[in-house]
C-alpha positions in Angstrom: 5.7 4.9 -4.3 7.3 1.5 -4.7 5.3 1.4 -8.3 6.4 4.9 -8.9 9.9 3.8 -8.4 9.7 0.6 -10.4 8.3 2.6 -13.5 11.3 5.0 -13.3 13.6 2.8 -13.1 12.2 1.2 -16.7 11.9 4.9 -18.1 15.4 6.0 -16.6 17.0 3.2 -18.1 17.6 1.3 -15.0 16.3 -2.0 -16.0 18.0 -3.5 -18.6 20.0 -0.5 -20.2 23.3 -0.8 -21.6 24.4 -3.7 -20.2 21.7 -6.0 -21.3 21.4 -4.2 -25.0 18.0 -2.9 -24.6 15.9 0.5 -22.8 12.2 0.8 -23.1 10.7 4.0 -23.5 7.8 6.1 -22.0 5.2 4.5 -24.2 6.5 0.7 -23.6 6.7 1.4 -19.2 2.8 2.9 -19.9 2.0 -0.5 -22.3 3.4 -3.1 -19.3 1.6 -1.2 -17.0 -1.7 -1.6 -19.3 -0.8 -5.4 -19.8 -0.2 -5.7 -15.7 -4.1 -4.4 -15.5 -5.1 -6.5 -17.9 -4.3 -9.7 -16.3 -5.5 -8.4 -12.9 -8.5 -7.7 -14.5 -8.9 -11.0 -15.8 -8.3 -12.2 -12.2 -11.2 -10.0 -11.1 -13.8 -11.4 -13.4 -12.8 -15.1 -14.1 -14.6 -17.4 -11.6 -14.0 -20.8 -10.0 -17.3 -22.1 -7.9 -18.5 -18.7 -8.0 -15.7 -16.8 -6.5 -13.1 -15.0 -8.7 -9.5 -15.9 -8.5 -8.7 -12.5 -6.6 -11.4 -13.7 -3.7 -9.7 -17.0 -3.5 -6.4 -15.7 -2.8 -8.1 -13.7 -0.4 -9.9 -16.7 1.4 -6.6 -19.0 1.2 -4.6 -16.4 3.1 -3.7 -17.2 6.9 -5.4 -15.6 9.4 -2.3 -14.9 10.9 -1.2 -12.6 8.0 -4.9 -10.9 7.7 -5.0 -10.2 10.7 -1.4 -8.4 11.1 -2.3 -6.3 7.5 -4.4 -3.5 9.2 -1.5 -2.9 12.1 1.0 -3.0 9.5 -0.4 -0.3 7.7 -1.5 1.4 10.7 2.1 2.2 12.0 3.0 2.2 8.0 0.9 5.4 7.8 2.3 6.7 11.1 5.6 6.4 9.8 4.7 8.3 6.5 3.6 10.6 8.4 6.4 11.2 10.7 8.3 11.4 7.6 6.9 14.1 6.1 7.0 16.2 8.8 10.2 15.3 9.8 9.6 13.6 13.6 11.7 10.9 11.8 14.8 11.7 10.1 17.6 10.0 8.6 20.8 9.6 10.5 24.3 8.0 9.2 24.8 6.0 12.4 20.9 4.8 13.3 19.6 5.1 9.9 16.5 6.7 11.8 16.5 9.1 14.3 13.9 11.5 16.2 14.2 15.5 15.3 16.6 17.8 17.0 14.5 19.9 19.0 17.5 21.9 19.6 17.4 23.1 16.3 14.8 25.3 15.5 14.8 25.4 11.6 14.7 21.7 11.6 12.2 20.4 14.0 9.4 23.5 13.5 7.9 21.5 10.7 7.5 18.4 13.4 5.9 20.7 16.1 3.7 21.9 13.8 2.4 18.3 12.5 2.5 17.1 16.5 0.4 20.2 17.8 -1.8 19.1 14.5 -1.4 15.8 16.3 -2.9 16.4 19.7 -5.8 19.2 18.3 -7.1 16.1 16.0 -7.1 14.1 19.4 -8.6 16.5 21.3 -11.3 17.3 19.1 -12.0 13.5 18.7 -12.3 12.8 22.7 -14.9 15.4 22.5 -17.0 14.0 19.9 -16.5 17.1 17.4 -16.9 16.2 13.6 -14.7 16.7 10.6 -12.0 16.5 13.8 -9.1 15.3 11.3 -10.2 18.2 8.7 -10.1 20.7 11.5 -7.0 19.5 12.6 -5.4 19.9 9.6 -6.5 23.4 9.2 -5.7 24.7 12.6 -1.9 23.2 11.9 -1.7 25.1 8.7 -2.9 28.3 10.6 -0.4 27.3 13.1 1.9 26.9 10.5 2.1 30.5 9.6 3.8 32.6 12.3 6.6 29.1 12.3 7.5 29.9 8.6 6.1 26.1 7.9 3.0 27.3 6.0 3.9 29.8 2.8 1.1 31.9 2.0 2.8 33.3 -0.9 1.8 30.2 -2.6 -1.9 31.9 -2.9 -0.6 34.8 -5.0 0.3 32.0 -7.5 4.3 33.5 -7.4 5.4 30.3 -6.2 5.6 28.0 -9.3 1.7 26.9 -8.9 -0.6 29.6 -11.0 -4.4 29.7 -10.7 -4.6 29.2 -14.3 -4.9 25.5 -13.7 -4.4 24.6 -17.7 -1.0 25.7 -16.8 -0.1 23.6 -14.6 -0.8 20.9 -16.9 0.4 22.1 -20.1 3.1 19.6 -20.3 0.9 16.6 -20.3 -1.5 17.9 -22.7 1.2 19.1 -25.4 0.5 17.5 -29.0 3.7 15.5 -30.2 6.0 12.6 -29.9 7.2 13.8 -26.8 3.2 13.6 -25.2 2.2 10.6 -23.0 -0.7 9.4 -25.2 1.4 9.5 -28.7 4.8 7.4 -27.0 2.0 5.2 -26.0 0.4 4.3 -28.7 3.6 4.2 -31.1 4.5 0.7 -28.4 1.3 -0.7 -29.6 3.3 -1.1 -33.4 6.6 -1.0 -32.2 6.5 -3.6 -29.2 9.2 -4.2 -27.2 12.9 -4.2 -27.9 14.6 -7.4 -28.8 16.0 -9.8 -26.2 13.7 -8.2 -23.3 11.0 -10.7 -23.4 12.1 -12.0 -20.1 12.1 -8.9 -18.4 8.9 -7.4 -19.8 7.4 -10.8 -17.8 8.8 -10.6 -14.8 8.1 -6.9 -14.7 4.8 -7.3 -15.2 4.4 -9.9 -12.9 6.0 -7.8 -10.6 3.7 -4.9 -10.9 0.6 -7.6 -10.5 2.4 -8.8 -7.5 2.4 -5.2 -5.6 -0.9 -3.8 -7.1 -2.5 -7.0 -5.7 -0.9 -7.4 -2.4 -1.1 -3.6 -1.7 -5.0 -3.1 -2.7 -5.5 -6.1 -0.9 -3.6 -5.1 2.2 -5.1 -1.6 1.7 -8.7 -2.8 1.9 -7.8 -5.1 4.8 -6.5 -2.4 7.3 -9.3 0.0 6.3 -11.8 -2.4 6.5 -10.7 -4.6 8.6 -12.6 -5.3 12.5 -15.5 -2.6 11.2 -18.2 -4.9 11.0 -20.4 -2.1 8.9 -17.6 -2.5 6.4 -16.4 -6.3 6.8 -17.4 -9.7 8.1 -16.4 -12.0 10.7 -13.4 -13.3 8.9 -11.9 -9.3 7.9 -13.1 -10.1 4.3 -14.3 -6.4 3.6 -18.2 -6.6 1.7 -18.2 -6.4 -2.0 -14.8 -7.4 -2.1 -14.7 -8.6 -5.6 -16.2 -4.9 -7.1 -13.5 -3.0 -5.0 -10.9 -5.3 -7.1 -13.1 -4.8 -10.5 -13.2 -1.1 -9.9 -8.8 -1.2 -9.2 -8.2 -3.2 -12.1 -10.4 -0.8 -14.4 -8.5 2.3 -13.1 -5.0 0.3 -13.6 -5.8 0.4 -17.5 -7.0 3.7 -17.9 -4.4 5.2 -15.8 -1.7 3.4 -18.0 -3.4 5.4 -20.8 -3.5 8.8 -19.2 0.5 8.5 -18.3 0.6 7.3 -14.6 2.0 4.2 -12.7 -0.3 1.5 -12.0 -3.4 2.7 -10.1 -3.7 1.3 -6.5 -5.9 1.8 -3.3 -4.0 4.4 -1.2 -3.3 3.6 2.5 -4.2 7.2 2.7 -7.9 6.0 2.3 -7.8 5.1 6.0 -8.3 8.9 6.9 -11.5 8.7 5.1 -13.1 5.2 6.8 -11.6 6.6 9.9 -13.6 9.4 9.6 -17.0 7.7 9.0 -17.1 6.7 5.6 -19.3 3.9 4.5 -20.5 3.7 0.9 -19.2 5.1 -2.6 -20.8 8.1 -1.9 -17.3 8.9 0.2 -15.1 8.1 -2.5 -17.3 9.9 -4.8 -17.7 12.9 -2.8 -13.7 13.0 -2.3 -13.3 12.4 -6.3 -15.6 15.7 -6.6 -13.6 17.8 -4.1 -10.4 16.4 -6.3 -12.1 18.4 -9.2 -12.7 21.3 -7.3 -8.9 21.5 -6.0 -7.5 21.8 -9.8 -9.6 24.8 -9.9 -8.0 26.0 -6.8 -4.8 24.2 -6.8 -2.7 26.9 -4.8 -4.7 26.8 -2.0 -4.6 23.0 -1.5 -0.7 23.6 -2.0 -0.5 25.9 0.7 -1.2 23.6 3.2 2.2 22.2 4.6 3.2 18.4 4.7 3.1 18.9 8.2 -0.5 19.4 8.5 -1.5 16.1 6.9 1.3 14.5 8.3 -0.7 15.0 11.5 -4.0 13.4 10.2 -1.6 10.1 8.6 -0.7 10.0 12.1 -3.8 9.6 14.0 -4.9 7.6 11.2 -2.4 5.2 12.3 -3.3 5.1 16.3 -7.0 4.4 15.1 -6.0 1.3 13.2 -3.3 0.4 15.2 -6.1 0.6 18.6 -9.2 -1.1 16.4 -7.0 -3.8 15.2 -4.0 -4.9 17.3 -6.6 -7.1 19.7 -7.2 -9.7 16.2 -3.2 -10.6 16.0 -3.3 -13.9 17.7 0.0 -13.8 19.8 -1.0 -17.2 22.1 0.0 -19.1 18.9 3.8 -19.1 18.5 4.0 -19.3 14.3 1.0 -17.1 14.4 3.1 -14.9 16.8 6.2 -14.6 14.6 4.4 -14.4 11.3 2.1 -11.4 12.3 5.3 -9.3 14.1 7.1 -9.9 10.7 4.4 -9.0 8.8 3.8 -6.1 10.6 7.6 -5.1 11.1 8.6 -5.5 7.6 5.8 -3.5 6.2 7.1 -0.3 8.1 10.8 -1.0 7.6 10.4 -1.8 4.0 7.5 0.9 2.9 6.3 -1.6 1.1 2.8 -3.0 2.0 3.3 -5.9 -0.5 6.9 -7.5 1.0 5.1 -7.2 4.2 2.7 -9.6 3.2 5.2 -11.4 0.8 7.7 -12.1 3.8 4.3 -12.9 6.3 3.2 -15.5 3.8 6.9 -17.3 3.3 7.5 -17.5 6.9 4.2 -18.7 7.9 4.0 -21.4 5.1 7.7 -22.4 5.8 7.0 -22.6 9.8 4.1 -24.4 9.2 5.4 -26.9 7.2 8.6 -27.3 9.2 6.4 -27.6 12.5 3.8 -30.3 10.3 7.1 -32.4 9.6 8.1 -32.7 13.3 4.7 -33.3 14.5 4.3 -36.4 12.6 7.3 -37.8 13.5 6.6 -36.9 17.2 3.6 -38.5 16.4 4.3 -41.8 14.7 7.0 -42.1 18.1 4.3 -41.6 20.6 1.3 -43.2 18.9 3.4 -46.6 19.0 3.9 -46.2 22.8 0.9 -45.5 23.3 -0.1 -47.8 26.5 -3.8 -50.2 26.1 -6.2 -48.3 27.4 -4.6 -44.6 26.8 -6.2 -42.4 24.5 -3.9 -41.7 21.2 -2.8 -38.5 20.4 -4.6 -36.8 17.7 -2.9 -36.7 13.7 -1.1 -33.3 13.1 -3.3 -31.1 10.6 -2.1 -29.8 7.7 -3.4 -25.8 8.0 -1.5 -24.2 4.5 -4.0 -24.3 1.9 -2.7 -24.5 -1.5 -4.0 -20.7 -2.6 -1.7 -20.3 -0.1 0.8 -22.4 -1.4 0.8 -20.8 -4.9 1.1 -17.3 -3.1 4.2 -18.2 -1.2 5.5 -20.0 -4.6 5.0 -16.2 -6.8 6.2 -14.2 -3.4 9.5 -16.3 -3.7 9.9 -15.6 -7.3 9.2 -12.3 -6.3 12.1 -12.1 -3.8 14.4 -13.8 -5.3 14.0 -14.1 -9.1 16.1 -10.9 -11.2 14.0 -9.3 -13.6 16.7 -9.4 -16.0 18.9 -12.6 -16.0 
């Protein structure tokens, strides 16, 4: 959603209009986003010693941070969830605050996504299969007599028709106002005057949160499943899940949507049992299908997936929690911030950005003091006494580089 937003903003005029002289329109957000795949594509095939650049920044990150990614998104996904079906709400004085129970129009939706909640648990303990898919269905049923699930929405009188072509008669139209013609008028056009600046750190931007979000993604669904990752959490075939990411980032572009990322939402899938392709395949098939049938798949309330996103989260949050190495006291503090300001933020990518900065800064602070705790002692050092050993140096320079773009991330405008 953090992409989403960012490509809005660009469309709507938020970055750069008025003020700065210039807007970009529909066809020039949709030709950054193409450019953004681009380069991440080139990261995904060029190689150094036989690794691409994408693999490298994955083998230069701290453990500490890998290690904290799949919690993160764990109670990330919770916390979507609980959002949706409105356990969590907003409140002026907390910011957050738990549903009124007291109030039966507002909290039905959250009983409905926790009884979703504990039937998915239940049916898990006793070993039944497809337990999340059940779950969701017995919440929608449940759904009905609480006024949560609208079965009107399957006489197609509800704004979604069974005439699929319909629904997407907008995007297909012919004419300037079409996805496909605005975009390839920017191809000849380009981009306004004086925005060269912003089109770059734009794009950076975008490579900075479809990197760091696949990555993360891929991490907590993979991550501590030894069927679908190594000793280290480096998932198998790493470097084709980035290929295959980057590919869909520039066709997406092309087809009108925001850059293309691996959705944390994936975790209900792996959690599930999923393995190979054949999962993602199977699910891009049943995608197909649900066009055909869109009301149907409509019908079923936030709520009931809410509940699913939910136990989602407990699964990655109880596989992975035991990896976060709290003995360590910079490991300690860069994994709860890594963790922390993922959910706080909804943003996958600043968690990670803030996880790297604080754990290269600590490290380096902590490196500094060491040797000059060392060069004190080593000169007292009495005959006979064995020496202390030399500080080590443990921030590689991928990680290094990282930190360096996650600062001008964080604290570079995109429009000066």
């Amino acid at each position: 959603m953090g992409l989403n937003s960012l490509l809005g903003s660009i469309i709507g005029g938020g970055v750069g209009a008025f003020a700065y002289g210039f807007t970009f329109s529909l066809g020039q957000a949709f030709l950054m986003v193409l450019i953004s795949g681009v380069v991440f594509l080139l990261l995904s095939v060029i190689k150094i010693k036989g690794k691409t650049f994408r693999e490298l920044i994955f083998d230069g990150m701290p453990v500490a941070v890998r290690s904290a990614i799949s919690v993160g998104i764990g109670l990330f996904i919770a916390y979507i969830g609980f959002q949706n079906a409105g356990v969590i709400v907003s409140n002026q004085y907390t910011q957050v605050a738990l549903a009124d129970f007291t109030n039966w129009d507002t909290c039905k939706s959250a009983i409905v996504a926790l009884i979703g909640l504990f039937l998915i648990a239940i049916l898990d303990k006793l070993n039944v299969k497809g337990s999340v898919i059940l779950g969701i269905l017995g919440a929608t049923v449940v759904g009905i007599p609480f006024g949560v699930t609208n079965v009107k929405i399957i006489l197609g009188t509800e704004g979604i028709s069974w005439k699929f072509w319909e629904n997407f008669a907008n995007f297909f139209s012919v004419g300037e106002t079409s996805v496909f013609a605005s975009f390839t008028d920017a191809f000849s056009t380009g981009f306004p005057e004086g925005s060269v600046f912003t089109v770059i750190m734009l794009i950076i931007t975008m490579c900075m949160i479809d990197m760091f979000d696949t990555m993360g993604t891929i991490v907590g669904c993979c991550g501590g499943n030894r069927v679908l990752s190594d000793e280290n959490n480096k998932p198998h075939n790493y470097g084709k899940i980035m290929m295959s990411d980057a590919i869909a980032t520039c066709a997406g572009a092309a087809l009108g949507t925001s850059t293309v990322t691996t959705f944390v939402e994936s975790g209900a899938g792996v959690s599930a049992g999923g393995r190979t392709g054949l999962t993602a395949f199977t699910t891009a098939c049943m995608f197909l299908i649900a066009i055909f049938a869109m009301p149907f798949f409509a019908m079923i309330p936030s709520a009931a997936t809410a509940a699913a996103l939910i136990y989602v989260g407990v699964l990655m949050m109880k596989n992975n929690v035991k990896n976060v190495d709290f003995s360590n006291a910079i490991n300690a503090t860069t994994g709860f911030l890594t963790i922390v300001v993922m959910v706080l933020s909804y943003s996958i990518t600043k968690g990670i950005g803030i996880g790297m900065i604080s754990y290269t800064v600590m490290s380096a602070i902590a490196y500094g003091a060491e040797w000059i705790k060392y060069a004190i002692v080593g000169k007292k050092t009495a005959e006979g006494e064995e020496a202390p050993e030399k500080p080590k140096w443990n921030v590689s320079i991928v990680a290094l580089v990282v930190t360096a773009l996650f600062l001008v991330y964080f604290f570079v405008p995109t429009v000066l």
